[in-house]
C-alpha positions, 0 to 999 in steps of 0.5 A, a space after each residue: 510527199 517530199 520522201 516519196 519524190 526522193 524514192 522515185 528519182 532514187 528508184 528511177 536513178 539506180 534503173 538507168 544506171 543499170 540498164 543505161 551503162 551496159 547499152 553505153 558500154 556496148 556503144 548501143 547508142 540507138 537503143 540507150 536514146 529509145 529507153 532513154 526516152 521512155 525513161 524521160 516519159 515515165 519518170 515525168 509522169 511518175 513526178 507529175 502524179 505525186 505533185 497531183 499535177 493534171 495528166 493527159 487524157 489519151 482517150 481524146 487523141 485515140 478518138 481522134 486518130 480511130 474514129 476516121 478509120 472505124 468510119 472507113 471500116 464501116 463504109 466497106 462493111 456495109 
């Protein structure tokens, strides 16, 4: 397991430094802080998928943020 960590920092590494210093270079700091953030995101749970860490469910947040709509929906269509 210890390998495969190594190869996803190493993999995840060589991305950001080939797709972070060309957006540095052309001082496009807005978009370099957007995939930044993503990186961070994917990386983490890159991590916490080989430490067979629990992931978060995001069936729960999207009920929770689409049924009120769905009702609203429903209301007018019937």
């Amino acid at each position: 397991m210890g390998m495969f960590i190594l190869l996803v920092v190493g993999a995840f590494s060589l991305i950001a430094y080939l797709e972070g210093a060309p957006l540095y270079r052309e001082r496009r700091f807005k978009e370099l802080i957007v995939t930044g953030a993503i990186w961070s995101l994917s990386f983490a749970l890159s991590l916490a998928m080989l430490l067979n860490l629990p992931l978060p469910n995001p069936t729960f947040w999207m009920e929770r943020l689409l049924l009120p709509i769905a009702r609203l929906l429903k209301g007018f269509l019937m």
